[in-house]
N, CA, C and O atoms as a GROMACS GRO file, in nm:
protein
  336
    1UNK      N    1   0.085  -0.117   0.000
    1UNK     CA    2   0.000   0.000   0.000
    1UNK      C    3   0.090   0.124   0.000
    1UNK      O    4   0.197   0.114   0.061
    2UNK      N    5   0.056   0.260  -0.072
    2UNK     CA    6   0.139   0.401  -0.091
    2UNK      C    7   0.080   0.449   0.021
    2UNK      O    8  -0.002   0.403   0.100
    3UNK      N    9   0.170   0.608   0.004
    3UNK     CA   10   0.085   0.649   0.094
    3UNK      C   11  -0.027   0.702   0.063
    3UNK      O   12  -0.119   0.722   0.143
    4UNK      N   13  -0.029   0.730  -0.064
    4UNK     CA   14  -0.203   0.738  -0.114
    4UNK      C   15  -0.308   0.694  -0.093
    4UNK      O   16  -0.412   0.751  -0.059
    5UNK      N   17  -0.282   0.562  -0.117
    5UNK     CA   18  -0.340   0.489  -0.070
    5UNK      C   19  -0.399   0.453   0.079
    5UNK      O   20  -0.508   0.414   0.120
    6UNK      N   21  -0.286   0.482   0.132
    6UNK     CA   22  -0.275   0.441   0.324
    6UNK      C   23  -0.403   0.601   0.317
    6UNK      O   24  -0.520   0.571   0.337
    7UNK      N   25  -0.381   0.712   0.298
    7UNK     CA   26  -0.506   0.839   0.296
    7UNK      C   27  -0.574   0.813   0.278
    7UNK      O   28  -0.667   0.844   0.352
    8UNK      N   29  -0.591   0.750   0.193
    8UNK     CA   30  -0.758   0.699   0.127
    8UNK      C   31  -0.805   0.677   0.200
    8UNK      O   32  -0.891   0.754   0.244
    9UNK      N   33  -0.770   0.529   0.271
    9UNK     CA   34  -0.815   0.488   0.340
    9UNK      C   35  -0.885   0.520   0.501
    9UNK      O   36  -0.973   0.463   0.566
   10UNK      N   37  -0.794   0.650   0.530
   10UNK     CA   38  -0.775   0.723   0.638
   10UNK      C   39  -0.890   0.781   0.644
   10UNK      O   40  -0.967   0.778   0.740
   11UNK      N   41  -0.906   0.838   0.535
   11UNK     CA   42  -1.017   0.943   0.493
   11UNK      C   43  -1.156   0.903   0.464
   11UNK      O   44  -1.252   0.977   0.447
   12UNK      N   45  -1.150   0.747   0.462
   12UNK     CA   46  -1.335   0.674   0.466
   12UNK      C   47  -1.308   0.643   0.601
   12UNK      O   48  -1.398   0.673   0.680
   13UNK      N   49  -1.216   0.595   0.643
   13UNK     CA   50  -1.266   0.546   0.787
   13UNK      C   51  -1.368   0.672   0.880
   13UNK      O   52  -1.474   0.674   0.944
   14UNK      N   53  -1.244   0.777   0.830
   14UNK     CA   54  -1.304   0.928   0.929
   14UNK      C   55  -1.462   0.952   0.875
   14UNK      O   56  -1.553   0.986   0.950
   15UNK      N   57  -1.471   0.936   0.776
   15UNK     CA   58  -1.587   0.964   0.720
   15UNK      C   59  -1.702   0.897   0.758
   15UNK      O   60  -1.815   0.941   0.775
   16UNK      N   61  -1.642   0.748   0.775
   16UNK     CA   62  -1.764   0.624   0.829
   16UNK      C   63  -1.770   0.741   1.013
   16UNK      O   64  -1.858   0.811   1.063
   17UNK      N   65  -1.644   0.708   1.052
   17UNK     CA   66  -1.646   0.792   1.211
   17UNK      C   67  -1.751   0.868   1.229
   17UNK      O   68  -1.833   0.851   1.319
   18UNK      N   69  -1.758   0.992   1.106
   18UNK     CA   70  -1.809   1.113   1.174
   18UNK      C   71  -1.968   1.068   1.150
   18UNK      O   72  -2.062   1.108   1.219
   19UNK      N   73  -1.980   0.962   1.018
   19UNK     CA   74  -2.132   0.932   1.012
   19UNK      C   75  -2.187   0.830   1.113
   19UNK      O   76  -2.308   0.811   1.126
   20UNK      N   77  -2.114   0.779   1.167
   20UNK     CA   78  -2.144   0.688   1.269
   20UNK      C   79  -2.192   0.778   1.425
   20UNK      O   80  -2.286   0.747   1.498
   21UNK      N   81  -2.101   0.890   1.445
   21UNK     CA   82  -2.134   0.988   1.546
   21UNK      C   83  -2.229   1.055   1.552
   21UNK      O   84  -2.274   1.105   1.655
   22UNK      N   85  -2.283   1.070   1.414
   22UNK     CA   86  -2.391   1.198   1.383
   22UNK      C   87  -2.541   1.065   1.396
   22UNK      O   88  -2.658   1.094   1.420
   23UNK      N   89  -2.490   0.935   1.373
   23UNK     CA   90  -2.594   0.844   1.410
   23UNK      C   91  -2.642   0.840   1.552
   23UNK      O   92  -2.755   0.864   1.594
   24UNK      N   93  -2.510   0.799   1.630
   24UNK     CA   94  -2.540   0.820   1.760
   24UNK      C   95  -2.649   0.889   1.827
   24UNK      O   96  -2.756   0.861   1.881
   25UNK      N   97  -2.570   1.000   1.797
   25UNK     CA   98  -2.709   1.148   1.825
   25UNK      C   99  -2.801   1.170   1.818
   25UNK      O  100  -2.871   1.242   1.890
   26UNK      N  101  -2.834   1.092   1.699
   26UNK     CA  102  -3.013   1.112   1.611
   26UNK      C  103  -3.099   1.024   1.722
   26UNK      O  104  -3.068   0.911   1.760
   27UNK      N  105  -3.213   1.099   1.766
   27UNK     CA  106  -3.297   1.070   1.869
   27UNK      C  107  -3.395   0.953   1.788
   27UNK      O  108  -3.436   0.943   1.672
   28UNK      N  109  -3.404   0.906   1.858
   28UNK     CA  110  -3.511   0.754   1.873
   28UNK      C  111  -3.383   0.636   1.776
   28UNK      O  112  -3.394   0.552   1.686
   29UNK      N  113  -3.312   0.673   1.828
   29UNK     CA  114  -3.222   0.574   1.722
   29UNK      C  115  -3.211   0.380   1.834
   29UNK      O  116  -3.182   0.386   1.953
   30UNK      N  117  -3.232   0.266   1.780
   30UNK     CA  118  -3.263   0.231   1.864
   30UNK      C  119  -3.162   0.083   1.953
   30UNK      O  120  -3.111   0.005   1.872
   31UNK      N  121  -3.148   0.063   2.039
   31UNK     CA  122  -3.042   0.043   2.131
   31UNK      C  123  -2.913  -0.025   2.060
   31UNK      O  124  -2.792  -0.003   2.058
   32UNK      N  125  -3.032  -0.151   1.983
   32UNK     CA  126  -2.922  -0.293   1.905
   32UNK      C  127  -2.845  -0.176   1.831
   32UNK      O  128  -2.732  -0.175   1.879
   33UNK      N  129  -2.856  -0.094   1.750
   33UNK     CA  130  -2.783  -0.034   1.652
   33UNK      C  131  -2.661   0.083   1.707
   33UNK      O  132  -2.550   0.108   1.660
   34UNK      N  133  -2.746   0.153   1.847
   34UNK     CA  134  -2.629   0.222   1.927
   34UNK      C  135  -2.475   0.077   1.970
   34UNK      O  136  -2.353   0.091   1.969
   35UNK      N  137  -2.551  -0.031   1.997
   35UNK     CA  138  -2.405  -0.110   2.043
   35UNK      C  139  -2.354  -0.205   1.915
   35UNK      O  140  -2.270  -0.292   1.938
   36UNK      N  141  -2.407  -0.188   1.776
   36UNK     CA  142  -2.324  -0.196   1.720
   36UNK      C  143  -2.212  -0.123   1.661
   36UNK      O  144  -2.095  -0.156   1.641
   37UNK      N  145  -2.311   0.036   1.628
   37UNK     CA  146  -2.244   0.147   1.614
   37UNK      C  147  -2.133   0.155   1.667
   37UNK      O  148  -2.028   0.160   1.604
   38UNK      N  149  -2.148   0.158   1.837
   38UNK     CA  150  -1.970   0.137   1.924
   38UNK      C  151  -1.898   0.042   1.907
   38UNK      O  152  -1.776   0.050   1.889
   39UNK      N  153  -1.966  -0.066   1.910
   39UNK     CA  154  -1.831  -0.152   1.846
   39UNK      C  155  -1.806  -0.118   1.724
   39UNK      O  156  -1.688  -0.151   1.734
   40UNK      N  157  -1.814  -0.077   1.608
   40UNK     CA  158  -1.782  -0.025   1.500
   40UNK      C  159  -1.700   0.042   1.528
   40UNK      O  160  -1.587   0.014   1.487
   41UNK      N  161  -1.720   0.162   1.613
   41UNK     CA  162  -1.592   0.299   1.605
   41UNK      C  163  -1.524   0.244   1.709
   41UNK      O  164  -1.428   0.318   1.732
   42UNK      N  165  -1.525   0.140   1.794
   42UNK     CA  166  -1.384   0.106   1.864
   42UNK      C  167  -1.323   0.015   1.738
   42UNK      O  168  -1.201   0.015   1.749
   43UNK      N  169  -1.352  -0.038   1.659
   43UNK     CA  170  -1.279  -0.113   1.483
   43UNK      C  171  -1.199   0.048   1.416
   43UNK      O  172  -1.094   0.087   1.364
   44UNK      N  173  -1.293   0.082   1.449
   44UNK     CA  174  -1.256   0.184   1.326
   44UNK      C  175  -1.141   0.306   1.428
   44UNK      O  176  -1.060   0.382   1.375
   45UNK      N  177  -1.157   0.297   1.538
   45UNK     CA  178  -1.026   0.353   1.618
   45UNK      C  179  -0.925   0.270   1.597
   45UNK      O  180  -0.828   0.346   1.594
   46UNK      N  181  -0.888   0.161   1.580
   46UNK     CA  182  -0.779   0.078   1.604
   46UNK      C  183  -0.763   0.065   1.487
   46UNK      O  184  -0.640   0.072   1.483
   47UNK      N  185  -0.796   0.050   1.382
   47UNK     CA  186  -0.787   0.039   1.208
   47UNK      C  187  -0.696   0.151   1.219
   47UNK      O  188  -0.574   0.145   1.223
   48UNK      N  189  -0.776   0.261   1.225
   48UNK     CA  190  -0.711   0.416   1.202
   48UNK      C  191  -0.573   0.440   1.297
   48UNK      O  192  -0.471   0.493   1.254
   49UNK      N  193  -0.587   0.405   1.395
   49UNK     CA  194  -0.415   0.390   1.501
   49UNK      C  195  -0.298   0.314   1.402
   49UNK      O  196  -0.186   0.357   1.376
   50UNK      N  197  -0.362   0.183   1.354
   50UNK     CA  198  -0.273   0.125   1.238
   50UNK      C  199  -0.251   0.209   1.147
   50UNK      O  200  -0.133   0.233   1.124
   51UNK      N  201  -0.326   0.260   1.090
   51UNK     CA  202  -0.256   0.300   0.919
   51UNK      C  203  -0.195   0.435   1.006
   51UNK      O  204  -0.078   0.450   0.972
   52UNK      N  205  -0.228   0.519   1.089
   52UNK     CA  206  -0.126   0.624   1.130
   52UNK      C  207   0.000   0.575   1.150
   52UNK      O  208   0.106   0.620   1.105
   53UNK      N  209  -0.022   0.469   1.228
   53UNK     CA  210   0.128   0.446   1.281
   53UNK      C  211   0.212   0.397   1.119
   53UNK      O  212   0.328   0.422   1.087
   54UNK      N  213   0.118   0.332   1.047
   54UNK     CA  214   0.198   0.270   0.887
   54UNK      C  215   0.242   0.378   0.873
   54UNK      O  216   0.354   0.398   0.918
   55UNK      N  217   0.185   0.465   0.820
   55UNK     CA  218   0.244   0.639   0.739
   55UNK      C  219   0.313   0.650   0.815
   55UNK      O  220   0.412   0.584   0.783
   56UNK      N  221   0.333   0.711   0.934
   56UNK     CA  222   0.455   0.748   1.047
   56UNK      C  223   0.592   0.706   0.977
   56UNK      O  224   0.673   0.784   0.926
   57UNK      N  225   0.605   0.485   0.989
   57UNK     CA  226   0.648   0.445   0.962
   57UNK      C  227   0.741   0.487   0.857
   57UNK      O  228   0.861   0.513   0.862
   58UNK      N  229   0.627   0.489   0.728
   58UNK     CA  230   0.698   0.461   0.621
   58UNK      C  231   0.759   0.674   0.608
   58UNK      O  232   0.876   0.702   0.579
   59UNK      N  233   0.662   0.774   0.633
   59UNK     CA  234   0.752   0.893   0.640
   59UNK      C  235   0.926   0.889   0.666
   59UNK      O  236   1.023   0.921   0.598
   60UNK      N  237   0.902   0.824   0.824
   60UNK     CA  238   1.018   0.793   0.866
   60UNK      C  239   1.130   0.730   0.824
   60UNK      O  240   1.245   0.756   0.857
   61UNK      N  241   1.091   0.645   0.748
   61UNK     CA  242   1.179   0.566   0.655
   61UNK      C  243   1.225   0.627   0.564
   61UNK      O  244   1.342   0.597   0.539
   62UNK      N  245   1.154   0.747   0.467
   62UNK     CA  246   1.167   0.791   0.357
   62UNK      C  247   1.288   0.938   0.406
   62UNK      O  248   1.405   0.942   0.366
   63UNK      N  249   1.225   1.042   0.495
   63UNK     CA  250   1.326   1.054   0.573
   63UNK      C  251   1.476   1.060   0.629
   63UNK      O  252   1.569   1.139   0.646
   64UNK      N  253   1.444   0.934   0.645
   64UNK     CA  254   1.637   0.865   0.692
   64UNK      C  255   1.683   0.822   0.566
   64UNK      O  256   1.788   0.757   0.574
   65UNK      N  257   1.638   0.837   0.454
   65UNK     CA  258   1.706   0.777   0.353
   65UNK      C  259   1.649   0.618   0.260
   65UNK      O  260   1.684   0.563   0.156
   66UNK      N  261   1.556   0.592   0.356
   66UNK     CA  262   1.544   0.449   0.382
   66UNK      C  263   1.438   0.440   0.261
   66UNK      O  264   1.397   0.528   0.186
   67UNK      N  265   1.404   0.284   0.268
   67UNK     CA  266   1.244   0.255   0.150
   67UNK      C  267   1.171   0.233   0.248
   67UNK      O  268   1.186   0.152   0.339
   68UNK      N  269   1.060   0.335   0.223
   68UNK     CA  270   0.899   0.335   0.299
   68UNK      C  271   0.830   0.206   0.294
   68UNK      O  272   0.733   0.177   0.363
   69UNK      N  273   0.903   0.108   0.184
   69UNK     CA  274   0.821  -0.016   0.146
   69UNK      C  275   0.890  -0.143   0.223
   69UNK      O  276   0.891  -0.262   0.193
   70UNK      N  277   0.948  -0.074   0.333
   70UNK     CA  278   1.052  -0.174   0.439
   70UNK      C  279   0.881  -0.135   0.561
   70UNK      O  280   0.825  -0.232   0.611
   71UNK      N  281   0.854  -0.062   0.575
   71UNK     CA  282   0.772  -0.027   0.682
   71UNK      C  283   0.640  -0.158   0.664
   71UNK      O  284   0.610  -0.226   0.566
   72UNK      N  285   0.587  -0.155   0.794
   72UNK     CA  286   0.499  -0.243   0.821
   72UNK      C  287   0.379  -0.209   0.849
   72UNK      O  288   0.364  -0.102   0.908
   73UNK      N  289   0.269  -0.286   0.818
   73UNK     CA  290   0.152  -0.269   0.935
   73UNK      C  291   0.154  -0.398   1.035
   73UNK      O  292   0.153  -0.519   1.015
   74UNK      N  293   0.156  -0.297   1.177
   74UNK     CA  294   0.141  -0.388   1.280
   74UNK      C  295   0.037  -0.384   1.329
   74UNK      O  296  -0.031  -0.288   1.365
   75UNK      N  297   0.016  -0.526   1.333
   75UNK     CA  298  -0.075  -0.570   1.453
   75UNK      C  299  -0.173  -0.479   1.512
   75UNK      O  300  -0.123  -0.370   1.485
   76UNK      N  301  -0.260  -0.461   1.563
   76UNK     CA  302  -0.319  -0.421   1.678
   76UNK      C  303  -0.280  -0.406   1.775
   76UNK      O  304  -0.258  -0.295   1.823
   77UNK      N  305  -0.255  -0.546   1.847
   77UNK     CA  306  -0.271  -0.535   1.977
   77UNK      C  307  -0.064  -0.431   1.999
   77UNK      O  308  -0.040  -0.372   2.104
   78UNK      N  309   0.006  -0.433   1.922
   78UNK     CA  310   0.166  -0.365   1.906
   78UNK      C  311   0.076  -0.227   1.931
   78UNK      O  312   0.057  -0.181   2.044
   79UNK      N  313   0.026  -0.172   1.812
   79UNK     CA  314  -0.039  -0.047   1.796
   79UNK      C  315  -0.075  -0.002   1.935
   79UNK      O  316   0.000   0.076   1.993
   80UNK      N  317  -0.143  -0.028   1.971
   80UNK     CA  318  -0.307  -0.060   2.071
   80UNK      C  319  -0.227  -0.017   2.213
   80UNK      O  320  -0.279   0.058   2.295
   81UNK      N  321  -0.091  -0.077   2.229
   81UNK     CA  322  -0.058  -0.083   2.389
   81UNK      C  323   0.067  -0.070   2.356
   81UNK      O  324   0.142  -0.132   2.432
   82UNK      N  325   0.139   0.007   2.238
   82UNK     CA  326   0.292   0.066   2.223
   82UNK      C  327   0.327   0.171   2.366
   82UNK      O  328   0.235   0.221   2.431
   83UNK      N  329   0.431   0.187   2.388
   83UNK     CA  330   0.421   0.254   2.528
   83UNK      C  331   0.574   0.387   2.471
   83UNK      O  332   0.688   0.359   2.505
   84UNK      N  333   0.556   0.479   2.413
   84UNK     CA  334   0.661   0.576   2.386
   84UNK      C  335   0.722   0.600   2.438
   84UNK      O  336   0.805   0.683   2.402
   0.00000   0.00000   0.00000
């Protein structure tokens, strides 16, 4: 994946996000669909933590000199509980 690509992607997730939030909100909306909704945007938080951290990655790589196409996507649970 480019980093074009890796945006793209960035950029529907946010999009599903913000339509998923503006669902939330909408009155009489009804329970089953509020707790799928959240589990959705906790997917779609941890999706989106990945491809940030990919781009990071591969910036960083490009950067130091390096090939961006050495960079990885990790895991989740790496992402999820990295400690800086």
């Amino acid at each position: 994946m480019n980093d074009e690509q890796i945006t793209a992607r960035i950029e529907e997730l946010e999009a599903e996000e913000r339509r998923l939030r503006a669902d939330e909100s909408a009155e009489g909306t009804p329970s089953d669909s509020l707790a799928e909704d959240a589990q959705r945007l906790k997917e779609i938080k941890v999706e989106l933590d990945r491809l940030w951290d990919y781009l990071r990655q591969r910036r960083a790589l490009r950067d130091a000199g390096g090939d961006p196409d050495d960079a990885s996507l990790r895991d989740a649970d790496t992402v999820e509980h990295y400690k800086g």
